[in-house]
KESE-833281 format. One record per residue (C-alpha): x, y, z. Coordinates in steps of 0.02 Angstrom, whole numbers, plus 50000, padded with zeros to 5 digits. Each point is the difference from the previous one (the first is absolute). Layout:
N
XYZ ...
***
This chain:
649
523995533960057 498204997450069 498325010149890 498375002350044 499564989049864 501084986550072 499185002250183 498364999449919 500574983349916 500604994650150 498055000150068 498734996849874 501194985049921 500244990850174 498884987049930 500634995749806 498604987749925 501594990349934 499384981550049 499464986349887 498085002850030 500165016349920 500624995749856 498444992449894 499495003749809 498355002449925 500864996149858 501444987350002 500064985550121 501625001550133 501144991350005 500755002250187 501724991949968 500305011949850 499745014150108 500944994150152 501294997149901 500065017549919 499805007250186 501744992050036 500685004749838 499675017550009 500225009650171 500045016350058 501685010750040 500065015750085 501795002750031 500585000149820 499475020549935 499395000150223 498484999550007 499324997349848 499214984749947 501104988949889 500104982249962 501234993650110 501034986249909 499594999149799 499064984049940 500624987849878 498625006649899 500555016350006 501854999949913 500435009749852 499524990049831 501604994949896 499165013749874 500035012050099 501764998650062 500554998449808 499075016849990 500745009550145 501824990449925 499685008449858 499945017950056 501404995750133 501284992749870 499575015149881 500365011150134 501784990850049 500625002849845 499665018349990 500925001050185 501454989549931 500215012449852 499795016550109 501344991050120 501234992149905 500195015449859 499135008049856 499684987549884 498964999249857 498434987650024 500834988849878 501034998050114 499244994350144 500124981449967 501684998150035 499975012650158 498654989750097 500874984349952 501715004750063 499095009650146 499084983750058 501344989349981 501055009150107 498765001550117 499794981750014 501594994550005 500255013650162 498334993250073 500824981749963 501545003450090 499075003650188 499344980649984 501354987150088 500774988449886 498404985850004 498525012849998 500965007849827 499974982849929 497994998550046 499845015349927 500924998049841 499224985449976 498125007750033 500375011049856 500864988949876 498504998649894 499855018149946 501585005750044 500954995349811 498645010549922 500405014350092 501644997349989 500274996549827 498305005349900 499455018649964 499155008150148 498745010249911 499045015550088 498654995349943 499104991050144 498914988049897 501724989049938 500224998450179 498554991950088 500534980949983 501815008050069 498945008250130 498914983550063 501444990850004 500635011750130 498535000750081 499854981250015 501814995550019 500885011250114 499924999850205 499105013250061 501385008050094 501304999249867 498825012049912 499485011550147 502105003450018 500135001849819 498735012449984 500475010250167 501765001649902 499365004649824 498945011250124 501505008850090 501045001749830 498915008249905 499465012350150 500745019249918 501445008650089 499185016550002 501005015949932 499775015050131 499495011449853 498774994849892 498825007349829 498484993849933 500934992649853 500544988350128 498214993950043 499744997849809 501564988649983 499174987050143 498984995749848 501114990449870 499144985249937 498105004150039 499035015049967 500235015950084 498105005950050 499415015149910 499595010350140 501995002050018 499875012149889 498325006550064 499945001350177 500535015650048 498615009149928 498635006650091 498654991449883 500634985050037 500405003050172 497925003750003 499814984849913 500724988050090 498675004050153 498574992149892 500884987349895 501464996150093 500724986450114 498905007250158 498545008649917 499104998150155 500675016650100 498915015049948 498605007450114 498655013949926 500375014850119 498415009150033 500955013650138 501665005450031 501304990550093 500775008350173 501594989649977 500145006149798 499795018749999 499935001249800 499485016549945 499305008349858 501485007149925 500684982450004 498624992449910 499715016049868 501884997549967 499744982049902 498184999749972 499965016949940 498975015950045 498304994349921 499574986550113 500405002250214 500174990550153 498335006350062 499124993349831 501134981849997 499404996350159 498245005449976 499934989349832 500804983750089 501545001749882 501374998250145 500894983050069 501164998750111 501374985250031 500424996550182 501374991350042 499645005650208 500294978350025 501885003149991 500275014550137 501144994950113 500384983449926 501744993850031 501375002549859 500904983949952 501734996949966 500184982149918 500934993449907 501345016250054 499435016549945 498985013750096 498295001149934 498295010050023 498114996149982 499175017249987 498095005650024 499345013849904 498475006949922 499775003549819 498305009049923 499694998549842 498405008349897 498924994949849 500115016349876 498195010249995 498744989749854 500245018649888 501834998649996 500364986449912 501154984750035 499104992850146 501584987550049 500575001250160 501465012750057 501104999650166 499685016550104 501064998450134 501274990750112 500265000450184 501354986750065 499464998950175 498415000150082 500355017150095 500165015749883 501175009450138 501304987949965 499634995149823 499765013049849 498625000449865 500674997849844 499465000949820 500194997649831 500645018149993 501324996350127 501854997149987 499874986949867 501104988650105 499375003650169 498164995249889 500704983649937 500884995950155 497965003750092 499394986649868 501314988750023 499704998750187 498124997349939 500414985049899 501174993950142 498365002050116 498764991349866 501364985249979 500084995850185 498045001050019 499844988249837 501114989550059 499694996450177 497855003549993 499255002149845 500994983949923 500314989550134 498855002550146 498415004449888 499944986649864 501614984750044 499515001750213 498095006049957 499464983849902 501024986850081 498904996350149 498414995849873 501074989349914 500514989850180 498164999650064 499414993549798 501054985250053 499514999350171 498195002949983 499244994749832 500164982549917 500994999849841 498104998449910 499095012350077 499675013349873 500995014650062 501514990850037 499804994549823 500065017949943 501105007350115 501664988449979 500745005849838 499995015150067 501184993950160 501244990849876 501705005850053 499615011650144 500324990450147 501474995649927 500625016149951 499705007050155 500894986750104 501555005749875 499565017850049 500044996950189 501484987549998 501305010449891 499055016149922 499455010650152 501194988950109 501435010850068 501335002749882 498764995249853 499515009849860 498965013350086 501215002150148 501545002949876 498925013049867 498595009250097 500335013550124 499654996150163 500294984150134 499394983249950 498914999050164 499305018449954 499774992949832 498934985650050 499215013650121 499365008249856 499194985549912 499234992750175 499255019550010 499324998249818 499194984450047 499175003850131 499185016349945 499564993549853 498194992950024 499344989949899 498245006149962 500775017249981 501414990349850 498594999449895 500675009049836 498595010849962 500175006150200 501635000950005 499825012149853 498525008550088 500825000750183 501675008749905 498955014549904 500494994049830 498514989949922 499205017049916 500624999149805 499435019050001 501145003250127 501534992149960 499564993949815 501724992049986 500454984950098 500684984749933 500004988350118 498045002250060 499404999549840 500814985949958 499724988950155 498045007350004 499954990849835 500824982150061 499115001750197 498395002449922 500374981949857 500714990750153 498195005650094 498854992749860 500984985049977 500004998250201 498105001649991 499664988749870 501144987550084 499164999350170 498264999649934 500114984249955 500194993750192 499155014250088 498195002649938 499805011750164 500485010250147 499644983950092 500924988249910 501505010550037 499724999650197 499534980849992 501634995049928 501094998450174 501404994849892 500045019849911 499675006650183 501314987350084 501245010249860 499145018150058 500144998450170 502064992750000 500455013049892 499565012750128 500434988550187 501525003750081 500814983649988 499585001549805 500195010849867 499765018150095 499275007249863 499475016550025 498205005849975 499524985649917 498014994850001 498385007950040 499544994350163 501294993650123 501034992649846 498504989749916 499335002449847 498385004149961 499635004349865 500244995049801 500645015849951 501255002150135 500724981249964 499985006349804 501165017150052 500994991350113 500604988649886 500245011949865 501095009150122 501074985250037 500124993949820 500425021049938 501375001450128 500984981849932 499835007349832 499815017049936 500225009250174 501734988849998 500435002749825 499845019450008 501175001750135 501164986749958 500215001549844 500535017049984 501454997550076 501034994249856 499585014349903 499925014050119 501134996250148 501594988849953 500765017149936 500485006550161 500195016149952 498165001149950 499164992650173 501544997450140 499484987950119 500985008450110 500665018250052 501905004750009 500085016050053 498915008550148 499945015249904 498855011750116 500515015149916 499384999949835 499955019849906 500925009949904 501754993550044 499364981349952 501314992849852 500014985349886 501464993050146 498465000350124 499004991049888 501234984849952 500354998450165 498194995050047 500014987949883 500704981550026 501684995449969 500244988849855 500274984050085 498305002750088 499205006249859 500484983249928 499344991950115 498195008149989 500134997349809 500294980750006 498764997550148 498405011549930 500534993949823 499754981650042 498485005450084 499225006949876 500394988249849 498994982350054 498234999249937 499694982550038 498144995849950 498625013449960 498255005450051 498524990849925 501094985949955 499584985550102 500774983750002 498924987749856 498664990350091 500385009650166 498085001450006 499004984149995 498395006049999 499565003949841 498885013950045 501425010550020 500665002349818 498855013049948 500425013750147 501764995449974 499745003649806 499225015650028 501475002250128 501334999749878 498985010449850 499675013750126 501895000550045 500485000849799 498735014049981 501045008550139 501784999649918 499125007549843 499275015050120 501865001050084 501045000249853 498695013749930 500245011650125 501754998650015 500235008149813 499475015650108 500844997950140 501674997050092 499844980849954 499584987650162 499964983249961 500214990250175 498114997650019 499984992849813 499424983450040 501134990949913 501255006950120 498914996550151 500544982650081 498704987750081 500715001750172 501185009350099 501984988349935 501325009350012 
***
C-alpha cells in the first residue's frame, strides 16, 4: 500500500538530520554515549502493523512492571473463575473455590502428562514450593490471598510449562455453542462478575442515541448541512419520529442533523475464523437533535440504511418492523465495534503515539525538559503494543477470532486510520470543529466533548506553564536542535512517519505550536485513550449490546423480519464469550492516573507550582463532571481519576 503522503515522505525526508551534530541542548549538556546507546536500543520496524512505524524489538526498559502484571492478573484470574463456573455447571459463587481448584488441578496434571519422564520431574520440582498450598490450603476467589501464590509462579515455573498450561485451560474452557440460542443465555456468561447495566438497556432507542456521544466510539457523527445521494431519507421518514412540528427542511437549516458513516467497510472481506461465517457491514445512520421549543434536546436515531446504496438496502425507522429496526441497529453497533476497534482504538491513540515515544528516546537526552515531561506518559505503551502486534492483532489472536472481517483487512483498517489521521488536524477542539459538533446550541448534549474540552484545555495550561520555563521565545524553540532533531524524525521516512506533523517542513517554529503539539500527544495517552478504552467493559463485553461481529447477512430487513432473524445476527455463545473475557480484561486495568507523577520525577524545583495548579484544576473538573451527570445519562470515563498517565493496556 503506497499514499501520497508516503511518496511525499519519501522526498522531503531523503535527508533525516539524525546525526550526532544535531543533537545539541541549550539546556542540558549531551551526553553522546547516552544517546547512541538509546539509538541502538530503540529502532524502527515497519513490517510489524506494515508500514507503520513501530519499535522493532522491545527494550529492557520497556517490560511490563511486576505491578502491572499483578494488575492485569487480577482482572484475568477474576475472569477464569467466572469461565470455570459458566463451564463446569451452575454453581452458586460460594462455590467457586472448589470448582477452580479441581478445574486447575486437572488441568495440570493433563498439561504434566505431555512432559517425558525427566522434564515432569524438572517441572514438579519447579513448582514444589507453592504447589502444597494449592494443593492442600483454601483457594480463595478473592485475588488479593493469592498474590505471594501468584509470584511464586511467576518466579518459579519455566516459561513454557506455563504457555502449555494456559493454551489448555484456554481450549477447555472455550463454549460448545448450542445452535439455538436466547438472550438469557448471554446473561448466564456472567456468573461471578457483574453483568453491565446496559444488558438490560440497550435495545432502546435512547440509548441506542446515546451511545454515539458517550459510547465506546463517540467519534463517528458528522453535522449534515445537505442531503445525501446515497441516503434518500425523506420527510415522511423524519416527521414519523421527530414529529410533525419540526421538518427535514428546518433540521437541516438549524444544523441539528449528523450522520454516521461507516462507507470504510464497503466491500471489505468477511472473515471466517475461528469456524463460523461472519459479516462486517457498512451503513449510514442519521440521527437529529429535537427543535430548542420542543423540549428534551437529547439526541434521537432517525434512520438506518445497512449498505451504502439505497437500491439494495432499505431505510428503516423507529416506526418499522420492530425487529427488522433492532436488527438495523444491531448491524450499526456491529459497524461502530469494528471501527473502534481496528481505528479509533488502535490506530489513533496505541499506533498514533508510539512513534513520539521511539524518537523521545532517540532524539532527546533523558534531561532535556520535554523528555522529562513526556515519559510518564509512554509508561507501558511500547510494551503493550509489542503484546498487541505479537499475539492481539496477530492471526488467530483476539481480534482475528471476535471482529468481523480478515485479520489482514483488520490491520488494513487501522493502517487506513493512521494514515488519514493528521496530526495537526487530531487537535481536539478541530477534530470537534472539522466533524460539525463543537456548537453547544446545536447539539447541547454531548458527553464526551464536554468532558474532554474540560481535561484538553487543563492538560494545555499545565503544558504552557511547563515549557515556559525553558522556552522564553519563538527563538529559543528553533535554537534547540535537540527539540528539532525530535521534529524532523518524527516526520522522515526512515522515522516515525508521522503524518502532518510541524509547521514548516516538520520543524517547529513556534512556542505555541510546540505547547499544542504536546498537549496533543500527552491527551491521546490519556483521556483520548481512556474514553475509548475504557468503555469497553461496560458497554461492549455484553455481546448482545455491541457484537463485534455479524452472523447473519440479513439484506432483507421489513415487515417479514422476526426475533429468529435477529438472534441469528448475533454471536454464538462461545464467541460471545470470547468478546466478554477479551473487552472485559481490557477494560478493567487502570494502572497509574493523570496528574500523578512519580515523587521527585521533576528536579527542578521550579516545576511544583504548575504541577500544583495542574492537579487543583483537574479536582475542580471531577466536581464540574459529577455535577452534570445528576442531569444527564452519567459519563464518567473522562473523570480524571479514571484517566491513566499513558496509553498501558
Amino acid at each position: 500500500m503506497t499514499t501520497s503522503y508516503q511518496n511525499r515522505s519519501i522526498e522531503a525526508n531523503r535527508v533525516s538530520s539524525l546525526s550526532e551534530d544535531s543533537i545539541e541542548n541549550p539546556y542540558n549538556p549531551i551526553d553522546l554515549a547516552q544517546i547512541q546507546a538509546k539509538r541502538q536500543e530503540y529502532q524502527y520496524n515497519y513490517t510489524h502493523i506494515s508500514p507503520i512505524a513501530m519499535v522493532d524489538k522491545l527494550p529492557e526498559g520497556e517490560q511490563f512492571s511486576f505491578p502491572w502484571k499483578l494488575m492485569v492478573a487480577r482482572v484475568g484470574f477474576e475472569l477464569l473463575v467466572n469461565t470455570i463456573i459458566v463451564k463446569r455447571g451452575d454453581r452458586e459463587k460460594e462455590g467457586a473455590s472448589d470448582d477452580v481448584k479441581a478445574f486447575l488441578i486437572e488441568t495440570f496434571k493433563e498439561t504434566l502428562s505431555d512432559y517425558p519422564g525427566i522434564s515432569r520431574l524438572k517441572i514438579l520440582w519447579q513448582v514444589i514450593k507453592f504447589m502444597p498450598r494449592f494443593l492442600f490450603g483454601r483457594l480463595s476467589t478473592d485475588f488479593d490471598e493469592l498474590v505471594d501464590l501468584i509470584k511464586d509462579i511467576l518466579t518459579s515455573v519455566s516459561r513454557d510449562f506455563l504457555e502449555a498450561f494456559a493454551a489448555n485451560v484456554q481450549q477447555k474452557l472455550r463454549l460448545d455453542a448450542p445452535e439455538d440460542k436466547d438472550l438469557k443465555d448471554f446473561q448466564e456468561l456472567f456468573k461471578t462478575i457483574e453483568l453491565p447495566a446496559l444488558a438490560f438497556t440497550y435495545q432502546e432507542d435512547e440509548v441506542f442515541a446515546a451511545m454515539r456521544v458517550a459510547g465506546p466510539n463517540p467519534v463517528m457523527l458528522q453535522r449534515l448541512t445537505e442531503p445525501d445521494l446515497r441516503f434518500p431519507v425523506t420527510e415522511a421518514h423524519y416527521q414519523s419520529v421527530m414529529g410533525e412540528r419540526d421538518s427535514l427542511a428546518e433540521a437541516y437549516k438549524d444544523g441539528r442533523l449528523y450522520l454516521a458513516d461507516y462507507a470504510i467497510f464497503d466491500g471489505a472481506v468477511n472473515g471466517t475464523f475461528p469456524r463460523d461465517q461472519k459479516y462486517l457491514y457498512a451503513p449510514l445512520a442519521l440521527f437529529a437533535v429535537p427543535k430548542a421549543d420542543i423540549g428534551d434536546r437529547h439526541l434521537q436515531p432517525v434512520a438506518i440504511q445497512c449498505g451504502q446504496d439505497h437500491h439494495e438496502f432499505p431505510i428503516l425507522t423507529p416506526k418499522s418492523n420492530p425487529y427488522a429496526w433492532l436488527c438495523a441497529k444491531t448491524i450499526v453497533q456491529v459497524a461502530d465495534a469494528n471501527f473502534h476497534e481496528a481505528v479509533t482504538h488502535l490506530a489513533r491513540t496505541h499506533l498514533f503515539i508510539g512513534p513520539f515515544a521511539i524518537a523521545t528516546h532517540r532524539q532527546l537526552p533523558d534531561k532535556h525538559p520535554l523528555s522529562v515531561l513526556l515519559r510518564p506518559h509512554f509508561t507501558g505503551m511500547l510494551a503493550i503494543n509489542n503484546a498487541a502486534q505479537d499475539s492481539l492483532i496477530a492471526a488467530g489472536g483476539g481480534v482475528d477470532t471476535i471482529l468481523s472481517s480478515t485479520i489482514d483487512y483488520s490491520r488494513v483498517f487501522a493502517v487506513l486510520g493512521v494514515q488519514s489521521y493528521g496530526f495537526n488536524s487530531a487537535m481536539f477542539p478541530k477534530q470537534l470543529k472539522s466533524r460539525g459538533v463543537d456548537d453547544e446550541e446545536k447539539f447541547p448534549i454531548y458527553p464526551y466533548r464536554d468532558d474532554g474540552l474540560l481535561i484538553w484545555a487543563a492538560i494545555h495550561d499545565w503544558v504552557e506553564e511547563y515549557l515556559k520555563l525553558y522556552y522564553v521565545d519563538d527563538g529559543a524553540v528553533q535554537q534547540d536542535t535537540a527539540l528539532q532533531a525530535w521534529a524532523k524524525e518524527l516526520v522522515a521516512f526512515d522515522g516515525g512517519r508521522v503524518v502532518e506533523f510541524g509547521e514548516t517542513n516538520g520543524q517547529i517554529q513556534t512556542f505555541a505550536y510546540l505547547v499544542d503539539a504536546v498537549t496533543l500527544i500527552i491527551f491521546t495517552a490519556s483521556a483520548q485513550h481512556a474514553a475509548v478504552n475504557f468503555p469497553q467493559k461496560e458497554m461492549m463485553s455484553f455481546a448482545p449490546a455491541m457484537p463485534t461481529a455479524g452472523y447473519a447477512e440479513l439484506k432483507d430487513l421489513g415487515d417479514r423480519t422476526t426475533e429468529e432473524d435477529y438472534l441469528s445476527l448475533l454471536p454464538p455463545l462461545d464467541q460471545a464469550q470470547e468478546q466478554l473475557k477479551l473487552l472485559h480484561l481490557l477494560g478493567s486495568v487502570y494502572f497509574n492516573q493523570l496528574g500523578e507523577y512519580e515523587k521527585d520525577h521533576f528536579q527542578d524545583s521550579r516545576v511544583n507550582a504548575p504541577l500544583q495548579r495542574f492537579q487543583t484544576c483537574l479536582e475542580e473538573i471531577s466536581g464540574v463532571i459529577h455535577k452534570r451527570n445528576l442531569d444527564r445519562l452519567p459519563y464518567e470515563y473522562l473523570l480524571p481519576k479514571n484517566i491513566p498517565q499513558s496509553i498501558n493496556i
